[in-house]
C-alpha positions in Angstrom: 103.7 27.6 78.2 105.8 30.5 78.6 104.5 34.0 78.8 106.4 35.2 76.0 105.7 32.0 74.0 102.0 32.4 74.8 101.8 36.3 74.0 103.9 35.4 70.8 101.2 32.6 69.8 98.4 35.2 69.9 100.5 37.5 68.3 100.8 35.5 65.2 97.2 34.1 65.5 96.5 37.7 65.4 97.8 38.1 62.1 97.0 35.6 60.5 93.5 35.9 61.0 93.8 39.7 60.1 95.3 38.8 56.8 93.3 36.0 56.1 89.3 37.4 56.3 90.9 40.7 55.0 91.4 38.2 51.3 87.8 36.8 52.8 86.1 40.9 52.5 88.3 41.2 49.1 86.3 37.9 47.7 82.9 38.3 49.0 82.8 42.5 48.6 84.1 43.0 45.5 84.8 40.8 43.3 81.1 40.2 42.4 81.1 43.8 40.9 84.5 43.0 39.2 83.1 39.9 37.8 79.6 42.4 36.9 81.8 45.3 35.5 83.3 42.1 33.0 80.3 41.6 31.3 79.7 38.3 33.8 76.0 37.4 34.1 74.0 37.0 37.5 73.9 33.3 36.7 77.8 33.1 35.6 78.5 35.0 39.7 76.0 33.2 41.6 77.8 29.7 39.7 81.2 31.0 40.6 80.4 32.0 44.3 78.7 28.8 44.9 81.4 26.7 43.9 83.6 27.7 46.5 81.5 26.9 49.5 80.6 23.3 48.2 83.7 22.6 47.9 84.2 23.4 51.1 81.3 20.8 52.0 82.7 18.3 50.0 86.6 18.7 51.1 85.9 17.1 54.6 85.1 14.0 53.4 87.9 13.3 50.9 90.1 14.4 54.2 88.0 11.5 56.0 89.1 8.8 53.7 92.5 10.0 52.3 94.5 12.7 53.4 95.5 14.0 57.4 95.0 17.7 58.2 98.9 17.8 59.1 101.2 21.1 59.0 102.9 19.7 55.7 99.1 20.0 54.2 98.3 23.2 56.0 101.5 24.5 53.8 100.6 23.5 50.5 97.4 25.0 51.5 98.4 28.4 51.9 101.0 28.4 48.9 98.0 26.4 46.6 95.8 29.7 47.8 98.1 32.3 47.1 98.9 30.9 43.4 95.3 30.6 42.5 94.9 34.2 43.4 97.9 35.2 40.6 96.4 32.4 38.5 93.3 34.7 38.7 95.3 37.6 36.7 95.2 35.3 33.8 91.9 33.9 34.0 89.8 36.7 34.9 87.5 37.4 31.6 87.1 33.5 31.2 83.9 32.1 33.1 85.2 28.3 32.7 88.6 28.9 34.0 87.2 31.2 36.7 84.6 28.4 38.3 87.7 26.0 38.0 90.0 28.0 39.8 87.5 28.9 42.3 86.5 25.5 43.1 90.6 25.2 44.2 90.2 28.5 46.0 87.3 27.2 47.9 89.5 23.8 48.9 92.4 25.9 49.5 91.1 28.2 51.9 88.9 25.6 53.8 92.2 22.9 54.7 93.6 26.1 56.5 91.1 27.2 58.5 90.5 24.7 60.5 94.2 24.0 61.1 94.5 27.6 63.0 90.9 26.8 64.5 91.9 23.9 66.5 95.7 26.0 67.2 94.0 28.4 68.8 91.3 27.0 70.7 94.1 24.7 71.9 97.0 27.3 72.7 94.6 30.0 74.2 91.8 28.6 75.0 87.7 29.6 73.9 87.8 32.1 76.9 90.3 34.3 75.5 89.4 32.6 71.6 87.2 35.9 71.0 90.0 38.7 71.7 92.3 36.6 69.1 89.2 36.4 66.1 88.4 40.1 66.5 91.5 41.0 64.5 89.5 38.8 61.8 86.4 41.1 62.1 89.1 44.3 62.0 90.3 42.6 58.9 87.3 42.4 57.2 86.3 45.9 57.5 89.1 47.7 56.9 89.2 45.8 53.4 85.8 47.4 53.1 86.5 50.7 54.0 89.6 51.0 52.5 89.2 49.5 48.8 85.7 50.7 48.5 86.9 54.2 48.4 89.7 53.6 45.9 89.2 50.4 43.9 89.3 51.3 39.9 89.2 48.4 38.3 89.9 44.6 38.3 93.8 44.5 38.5 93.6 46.5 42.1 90.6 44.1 43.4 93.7 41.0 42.2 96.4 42.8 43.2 94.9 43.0 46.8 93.6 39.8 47.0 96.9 38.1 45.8 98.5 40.5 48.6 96.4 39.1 51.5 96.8 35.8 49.9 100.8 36.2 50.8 100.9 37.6 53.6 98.3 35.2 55.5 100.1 32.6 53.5 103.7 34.2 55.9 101.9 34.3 58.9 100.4 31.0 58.5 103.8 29.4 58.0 104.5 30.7 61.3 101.6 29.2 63.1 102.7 25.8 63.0 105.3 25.6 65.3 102.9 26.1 67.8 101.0 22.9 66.9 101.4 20.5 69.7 103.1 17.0 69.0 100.6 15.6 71.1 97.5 17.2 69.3 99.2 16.0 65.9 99.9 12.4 66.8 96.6 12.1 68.5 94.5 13.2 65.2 96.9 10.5 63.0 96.8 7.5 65.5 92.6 8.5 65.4 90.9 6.5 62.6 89.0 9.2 60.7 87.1 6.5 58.8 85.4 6.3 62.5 84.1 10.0 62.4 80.5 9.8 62.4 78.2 12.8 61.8 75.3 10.7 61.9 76.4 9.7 66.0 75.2 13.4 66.5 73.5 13.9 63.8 70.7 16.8 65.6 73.7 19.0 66.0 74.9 18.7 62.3 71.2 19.5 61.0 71.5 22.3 63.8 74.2 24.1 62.5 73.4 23.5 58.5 69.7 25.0 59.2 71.5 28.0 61.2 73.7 28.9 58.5 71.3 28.6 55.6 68.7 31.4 57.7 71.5 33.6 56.7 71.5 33.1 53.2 68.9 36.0 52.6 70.6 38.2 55.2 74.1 38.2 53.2 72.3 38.2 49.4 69.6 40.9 50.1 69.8 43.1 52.9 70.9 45.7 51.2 68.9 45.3 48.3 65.7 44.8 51.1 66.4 48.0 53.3 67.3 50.5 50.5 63.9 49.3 48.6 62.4 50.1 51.8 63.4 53.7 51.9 66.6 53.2 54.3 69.4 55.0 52.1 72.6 53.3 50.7 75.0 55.1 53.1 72.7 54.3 56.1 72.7 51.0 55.0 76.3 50.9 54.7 76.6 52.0 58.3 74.0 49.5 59.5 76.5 46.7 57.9 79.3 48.2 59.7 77.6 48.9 63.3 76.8 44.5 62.8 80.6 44.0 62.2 81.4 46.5 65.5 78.8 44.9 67.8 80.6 41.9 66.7 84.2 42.7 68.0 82.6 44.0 71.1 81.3 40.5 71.6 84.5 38.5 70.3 86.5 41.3 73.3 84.2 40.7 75.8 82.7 37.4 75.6 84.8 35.3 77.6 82.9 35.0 81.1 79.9 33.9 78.9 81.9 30.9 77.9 83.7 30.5 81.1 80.4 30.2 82.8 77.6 29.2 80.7 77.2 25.7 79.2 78.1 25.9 75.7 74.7 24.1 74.3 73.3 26.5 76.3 74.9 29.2 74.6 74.3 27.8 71.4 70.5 27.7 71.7 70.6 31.0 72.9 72.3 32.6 70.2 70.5 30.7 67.9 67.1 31.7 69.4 68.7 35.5 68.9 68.9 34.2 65.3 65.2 34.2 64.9 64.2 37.2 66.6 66.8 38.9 64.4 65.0 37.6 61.2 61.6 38.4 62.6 62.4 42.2 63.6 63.9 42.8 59.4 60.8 40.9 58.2 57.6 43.5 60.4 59.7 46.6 60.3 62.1 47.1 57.9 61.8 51.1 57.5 62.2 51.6 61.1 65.7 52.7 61.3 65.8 52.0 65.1 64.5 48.2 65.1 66.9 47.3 62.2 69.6 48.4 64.4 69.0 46.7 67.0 68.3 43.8 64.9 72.1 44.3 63.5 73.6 44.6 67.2 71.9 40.8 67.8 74.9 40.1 65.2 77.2 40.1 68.5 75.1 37.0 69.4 73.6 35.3 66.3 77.4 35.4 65.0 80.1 36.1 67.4 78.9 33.9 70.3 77.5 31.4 68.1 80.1 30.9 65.9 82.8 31.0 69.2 80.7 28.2 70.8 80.0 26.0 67.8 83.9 25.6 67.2 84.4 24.8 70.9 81.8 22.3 71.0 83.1 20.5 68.2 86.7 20.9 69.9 85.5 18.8 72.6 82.9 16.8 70.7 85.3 15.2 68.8 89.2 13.4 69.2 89.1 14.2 65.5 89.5 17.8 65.6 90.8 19.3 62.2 88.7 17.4 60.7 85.5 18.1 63.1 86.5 22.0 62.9 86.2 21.2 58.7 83.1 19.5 59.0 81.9 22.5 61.0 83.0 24.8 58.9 82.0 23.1 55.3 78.3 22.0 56.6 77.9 25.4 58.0 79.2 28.2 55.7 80.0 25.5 52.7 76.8 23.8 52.5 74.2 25.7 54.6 75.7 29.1 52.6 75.0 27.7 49.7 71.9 26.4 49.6 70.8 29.1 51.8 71.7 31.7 48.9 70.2 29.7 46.3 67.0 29.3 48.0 66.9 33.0 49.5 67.0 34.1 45.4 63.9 32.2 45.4 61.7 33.4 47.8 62.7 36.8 47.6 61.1 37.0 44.0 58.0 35.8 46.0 58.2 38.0 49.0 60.4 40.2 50.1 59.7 40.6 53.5 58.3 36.7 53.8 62.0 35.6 53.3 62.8 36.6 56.8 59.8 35.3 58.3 60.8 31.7 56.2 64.2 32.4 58.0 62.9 33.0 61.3 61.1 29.2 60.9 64.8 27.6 59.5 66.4 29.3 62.8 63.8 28.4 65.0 64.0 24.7 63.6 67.8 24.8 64.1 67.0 26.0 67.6 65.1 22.9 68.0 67.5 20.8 66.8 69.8 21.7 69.6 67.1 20.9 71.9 67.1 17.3 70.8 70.8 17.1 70.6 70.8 18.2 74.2 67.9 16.0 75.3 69.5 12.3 73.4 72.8 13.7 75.9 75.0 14.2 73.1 77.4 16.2 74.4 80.1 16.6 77.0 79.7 20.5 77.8 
């Protein structure tokens, strides 16, 4: 690959993954309070946002039987996202409609993913993977900065989600040129009928349970600190010093992949998971620990999340539609259930939902342990 070609590639990877978790911060942020400010019920939003994620659990296996995760599919992808979006202009104050549509979104947004997943591990490589994602991270929080200070109303939370929708829809069209032939006819002439999750089936569980510790962390934080005495706008900064200590990791973290085996890696980051939960659960008003409980994010996410997509690139020959599984047992299913079940034992005990997330991370932990030990893998 030419310099030029290869600066251009990262360029446009760049962008698209900008655009694309900047729609991501519109969806998760604030549309819950649009949906709240429409008279929607707490059962009506928690419906809605956890249609999307199983669908993206359930979209890798109709891929398995039917379809191939080809450029033509990554297309109608991006233009089926970007419609629902407008769609959602019309839809807005009706709850059926709304879960409908978002059960699309959800399938939508999780064929495209993986497509640019596999591109980039591919074209740049998981060393250099991290400098690319950040702009993702960037993405997310200035959507958060930006509309949280002037959003008044429904039709500008619609207007910029539809906008993100197009524009990572025109960077994603693109992306594909940089899809190797070889890569493409290598993932048709493979049988996906032949992908087996149950072949590694330690790491699948790992990964699942990982995700799921962090359904408490995403649903009550907030809600957990401020009833602790942290104030709002200190809690707001704690959210955005997590997102920061991220990029530092996604700018920095290539050595640790060019060095370290990336099990290896994975247990660790993992393991960070559970002191992370442990520290929020035994001191919650201590300003200092819960920082540095946030700056483990660099690990528990960044790292992790940067290893667990280039195992599964070499795990597999199948790989769109390993990176799918990844990402619909991960943040489809384990986000799901984890929120569900988070709701739960919060009404129990506050503080013992991060201890019972400590034990799901430290299980997950374990589960890479076993993976490693049956020598399931080829890092």
């Amino acid at each position: 690959m030419s310099l030029s070609r290869f600066k251009k590639v990262e360029i446009d990877l760049a962008l698209f993954y900008l655009f694309y978790f900047a729609m991501v911060g519109v969806y998760v942020i604030f549309m819950p309070k649009v949906l709240k400010d429409l008279g929607y019920s707490s059962v009506e939003i928690g419906a809605i946002y956890t249609s999307a994620p199983l669908m993206r659990f359930i979209l890798p296996f109709i891929f398995k039987r039917w379809i191939k995760l080809t450029h033509i599919v990554f297309f109608l992808s991006l233009a089926a996202t970007f419609l629902i979006t407008l769609l959602f202009f019309a839809t807005i104050k009706s709850f059926t409609l709304i879960l409908i549509l978002s059960l699309f979104y959800g399938g939508a947004m999780g064929a495209a993913l993986p497509f640019v997943e596999t591109i980039a591990i591919e074209q740049v490589g998981k060393e250099r993977y991290g400098k690319i994602r950040l702009w993702g991270s960037i993405g997310f929080a200035l959507v958060a900065l930006v509309l949280g200070n002037i959003l008044n109303g429904y039709i500008m939370a619609l207007t910029a989600l539809s906008l993100m929708a197009f524009l990572t829809m025109l960077t994603g069209f693109t992306l594909a040129k940089f899809d190797r032939n070889s890569t493409l006819k290598r993932d048709i002439e493979e049988d996906n009928a032949g992908f087996s999750l149950s072949k590694y089936w330690a790491f699948w569980v790992s990964i699942f349970l990982f995700q799921f510790s962090f359904g408490g962390f995403y649903n009550f934080f907030t809600i957990y600190e401020t009833s602790s005495g942290i104030s709002l706008d200190v809690v707001s900064y704690l959210w955005i010093f997590g997102v920061v200590c991220e990029i530092v990791m996604l700018i920095f973290q290539g050595p640790l992949l060019e060095r370290f085996n990336l099990l290896s890696l994975l247990l660790l980051t993992t393991l960070s998971g559970v002191l992370r939960w442990l520290l929020l659960a035994f001191y919650p008003d201590n300003i200092w620990v819960v920082m540095l409980s946030q700056a483990t994010h660099a690990f528990s996410f960044a790292l992790y999340y940067t290893a667990a997509i280039a195992y599964v690139y070499r795990l597999y020959t199948q790989k769109r539609l390993a990176q799918q599984f990844f990402l619909g047992i991960s943040f489809g299913l384990g986000g799901a259930v984890g929120a569900i079940v988070s709701g739960l034992v919060y009404k129990i005990s506050p503080s013992g939902l991060f201890i019972f997330e400590a034990f799901v991370a430290l299980i997950s932990a374990i589960m890479i342990i076993v993976h490693k030990r049956r020598r399931e893998y080829v890092a």
